[in-house]
N, C-alpha and C positions, 0 to 999 in steps of 0.2 A: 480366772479371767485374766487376761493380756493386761487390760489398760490399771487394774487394781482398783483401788478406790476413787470413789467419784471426785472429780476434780479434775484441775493442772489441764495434761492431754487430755481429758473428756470430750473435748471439744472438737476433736479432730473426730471422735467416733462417731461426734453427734452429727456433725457435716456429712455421714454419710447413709445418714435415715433419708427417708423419700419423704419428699416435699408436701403438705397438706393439701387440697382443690383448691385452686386459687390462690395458692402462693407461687409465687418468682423467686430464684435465689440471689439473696445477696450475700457476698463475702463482705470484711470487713476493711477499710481501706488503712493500708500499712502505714500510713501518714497517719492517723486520728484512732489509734486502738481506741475497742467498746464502740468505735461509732456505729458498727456495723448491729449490733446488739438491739437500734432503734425499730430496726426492722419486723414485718410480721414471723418474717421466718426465723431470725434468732430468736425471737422471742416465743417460736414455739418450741426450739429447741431447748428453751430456759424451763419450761413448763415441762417438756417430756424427762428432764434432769430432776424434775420435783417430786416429779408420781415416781421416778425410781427410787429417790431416796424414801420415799413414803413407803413403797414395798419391801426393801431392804429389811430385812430383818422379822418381816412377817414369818411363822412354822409353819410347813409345808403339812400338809396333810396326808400325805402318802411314807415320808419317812422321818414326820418332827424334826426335822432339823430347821434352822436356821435359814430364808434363803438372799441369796444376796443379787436383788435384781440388777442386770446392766442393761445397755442399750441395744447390747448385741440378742439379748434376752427376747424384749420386748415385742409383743404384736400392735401394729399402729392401725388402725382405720379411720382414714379421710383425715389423718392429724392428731387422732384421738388415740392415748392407751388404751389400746381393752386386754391386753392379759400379757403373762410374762411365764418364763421355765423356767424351774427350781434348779439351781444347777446342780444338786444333789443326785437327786432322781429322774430329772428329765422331766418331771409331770408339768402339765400345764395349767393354769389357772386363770379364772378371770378376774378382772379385776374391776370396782366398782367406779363412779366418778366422784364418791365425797372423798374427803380427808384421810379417812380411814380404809382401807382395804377390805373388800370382802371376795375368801374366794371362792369358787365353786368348778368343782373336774367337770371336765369338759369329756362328751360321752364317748366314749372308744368304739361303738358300733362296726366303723368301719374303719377306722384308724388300726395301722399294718402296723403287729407289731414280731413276723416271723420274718427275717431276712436270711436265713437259709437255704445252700442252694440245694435244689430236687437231684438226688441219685436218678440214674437213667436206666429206667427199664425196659430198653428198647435199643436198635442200633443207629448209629448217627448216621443221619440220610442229607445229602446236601437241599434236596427238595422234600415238601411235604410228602406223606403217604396217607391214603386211606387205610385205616382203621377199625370202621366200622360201613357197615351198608344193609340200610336195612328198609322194608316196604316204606317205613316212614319219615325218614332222613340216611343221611351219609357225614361221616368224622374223615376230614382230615388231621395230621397231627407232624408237627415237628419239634422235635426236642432242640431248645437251644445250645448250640455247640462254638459258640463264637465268643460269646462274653464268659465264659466257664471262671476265668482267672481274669484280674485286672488288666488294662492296655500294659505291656508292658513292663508286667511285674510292678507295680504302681499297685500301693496301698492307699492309694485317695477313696475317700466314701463315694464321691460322685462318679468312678470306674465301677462302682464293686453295687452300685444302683441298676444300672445296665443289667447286668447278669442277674437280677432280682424281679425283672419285670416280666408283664406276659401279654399277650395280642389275643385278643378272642374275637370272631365275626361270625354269626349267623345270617342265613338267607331263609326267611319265611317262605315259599314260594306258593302259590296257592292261582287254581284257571279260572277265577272267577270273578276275580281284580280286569280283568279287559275284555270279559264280556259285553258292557255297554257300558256308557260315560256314565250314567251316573254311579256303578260301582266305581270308575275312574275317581268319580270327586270322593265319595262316601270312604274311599280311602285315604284318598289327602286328607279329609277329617280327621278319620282315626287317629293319622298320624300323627297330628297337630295336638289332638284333643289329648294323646297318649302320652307327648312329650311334655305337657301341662299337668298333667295327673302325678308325674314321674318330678317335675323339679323340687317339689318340695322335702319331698322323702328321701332322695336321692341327694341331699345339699351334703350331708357329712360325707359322702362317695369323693362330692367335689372337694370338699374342703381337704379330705385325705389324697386327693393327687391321684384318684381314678377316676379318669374318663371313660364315657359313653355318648354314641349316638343313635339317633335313630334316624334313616333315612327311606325314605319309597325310591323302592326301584322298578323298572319296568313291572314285573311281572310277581311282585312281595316286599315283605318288610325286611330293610339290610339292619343288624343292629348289631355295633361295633362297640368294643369296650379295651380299654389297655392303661398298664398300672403295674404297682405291687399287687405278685400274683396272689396272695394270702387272702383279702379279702376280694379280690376279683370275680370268686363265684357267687360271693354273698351278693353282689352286684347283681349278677347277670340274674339270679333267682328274685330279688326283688324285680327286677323288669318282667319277668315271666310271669311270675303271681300279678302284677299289674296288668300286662297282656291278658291273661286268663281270665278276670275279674275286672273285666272293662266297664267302665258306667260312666256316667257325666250327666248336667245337671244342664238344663233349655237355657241357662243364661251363658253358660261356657258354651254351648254351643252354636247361639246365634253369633256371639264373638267370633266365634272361628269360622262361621259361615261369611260373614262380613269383611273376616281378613282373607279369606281365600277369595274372594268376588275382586278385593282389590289385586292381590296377586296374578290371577289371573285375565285383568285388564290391562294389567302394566304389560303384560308379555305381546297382550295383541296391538299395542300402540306403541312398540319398537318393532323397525323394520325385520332386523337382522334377527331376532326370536319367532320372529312369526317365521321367514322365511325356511330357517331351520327347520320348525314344525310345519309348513307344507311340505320340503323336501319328504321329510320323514315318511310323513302319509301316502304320499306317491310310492316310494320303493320297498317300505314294510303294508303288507296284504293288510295287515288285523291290525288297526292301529286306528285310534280317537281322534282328533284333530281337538286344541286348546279352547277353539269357536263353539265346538260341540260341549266342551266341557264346563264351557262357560252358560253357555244356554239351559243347559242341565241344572246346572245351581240357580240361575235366575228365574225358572223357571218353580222352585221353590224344592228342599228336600225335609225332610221332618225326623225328629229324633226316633222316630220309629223304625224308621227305614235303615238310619247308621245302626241299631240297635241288633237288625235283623240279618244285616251284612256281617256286625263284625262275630256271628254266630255261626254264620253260614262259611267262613273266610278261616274259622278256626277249626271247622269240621272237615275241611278240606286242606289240610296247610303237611308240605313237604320241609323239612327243615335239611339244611346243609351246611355244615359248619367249618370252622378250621379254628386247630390249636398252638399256639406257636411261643414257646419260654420255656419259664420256671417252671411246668407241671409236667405231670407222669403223664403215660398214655391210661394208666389204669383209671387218673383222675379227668383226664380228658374225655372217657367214654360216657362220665356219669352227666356233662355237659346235657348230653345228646338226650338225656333221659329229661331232661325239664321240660322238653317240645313234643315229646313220645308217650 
């Protein structure tokens, strides 16, 4: 570590932690040294200097050594220590709030830990190409050819992060979503109900720095994911198996009935949304209008119905994809198989 042992300069490193909710920062005024110390915020910085030297010299459990927590270490939430990396091995650990330390590895499910880059089994195309086409979806794929080497000849981690990453997006497509409003709403549901099934399971994806969304598009489900490519498909197969194995329980569902009634009220009581959505209707043939959609709901829908939809909507479902980074086309075809 730079700054060495705790003390002396510590304090410059410690001004550079984020502020706890509800604190202001105060410096200290050069006229009155320590006055500044009176403060909430030095005085949390006095506290998060405590829990270090408490962890200092705790044995790692990954390679028994010795570890010597700094500031630069430490994970803070809302003000609070909760865990610190060994600087030995890199492992992470949490950390308890008594006096004592206790640690416990934090799960690696989704936590990337392949940072090599994919050989290319295919020729560098400036644009996507299809890859695969088949009755039941189509692969696009492009192999990334721009970040291969640092900017620059640059050995910074955060260039050689770039060239590590990968973009996935599929499109569910399916004609049964705008046959009449109430598939319209019965799919906003899904949607809604899908991405609440999906947060909790899904938390260590976020916490590892891969994203995903899910979004309704006119005509299917868009759902986009990008990240370190390593775990990126463990990703997208947890979303599938949850797609595939869709259920929800009458209380999560009246919820989301209730927050869609409001969303869709809000839209018809600003001019400029509504007006949007009449344009629409007028110049697309097959198209719902928001008044219709909202009457549908009001009108009452029942867990049976979303039940029956989202059976009928996976029986009929075209999937189209695109692959774009770190992966091979060989691994990008297997994508295409979790919707097939």
């Amino acid at each position: 570590h730079e700054a060495g042992e705790l003390g002396g300069n510590k304090q410059a490193h410690l001004s550079l932690l984020p502020l706890p909710v509800g604190h202001s920062r105060v410096e200290e005024s050069p006229t009155s040294p320590g006055a500044g110390f009176q403060s909430p915020h030095c005085e949390w910085r006095r506290r998060v200097a405590n829990r270090c030297r408490r962890a200092n010299g705790a044995e790692c459990r990954r390679c028994s050594r010795r570890s010597e927590a700094d500031e630069k270490d430490v994970v803070l939430h809302q003000g609070v220590l909760t865990s610190f990396r060994c600087c030995v091995c890199n492992a992470v650990f949490m950390s308890s709030m008594e006096n004592r330390p206790v640690f416990h590895s934090l799960s690696v499910t989704m936590m990337c830990l392949d940072f090599n880059l994919k050989t290319s089994d295919s020729p560098d195309t400036d644009f996507p190409v299809r890859i695969l086409n088949l009755r039941q979806g189509a692969l696009w794929y492009k192999k990334d050819n721009k970040f291969k080497i640092p900017k620059g000849g640059s050995s910074s981690s955060s260039s050689h992060l770039k060239c590590v990453s990968a973009y996935i997006r599929f499109h569910l497509i399916s004609p049964i979503i705008q046959e009449t409003p109430d598939n319209l709403v019965l799919f906003d549901l899904f949607i809604n109900i899908l991405a609440h099934n999906l947060a909790e399971l899904a938390y260590e994806a976020d916490v590892a720095q891969l994203e995903y969304k899910l979004m309704a598009g006119e005509h299917g489900l868009v759902i986009r994911l990008k990240g370190f490519n390593h775990k990126l498909p463990l990703l997208l197969k947890l979303i599938v198996d949850q797609l595939m194995d869709f259920s929800t329980e009458p209380s999560v569902f009246n919820m989301f009935m209730e927050q869609l009634k409001k969303t869709y009220f809000n839209i018809l009581i600003k001019h400029n949304r509504l007006g949007r959505d009449v344009r629409l209707l007028i110049l697309e043939p097959h198209r719902w209008s928001v008044i219709q959609k909202y009457r549908a709901l009001t009108e009452g829908l029942s867990i049976q119905q979303l039940t029956a939809f989202v059976a009928a909507l996976k029986s009929e479902l075209y999937a189209e994809g695109l692959v774009q980074g770190n992966f091979t086309s060989a691994e990008s075809r297997e994508f295409l198989q979790y919707f097939t």
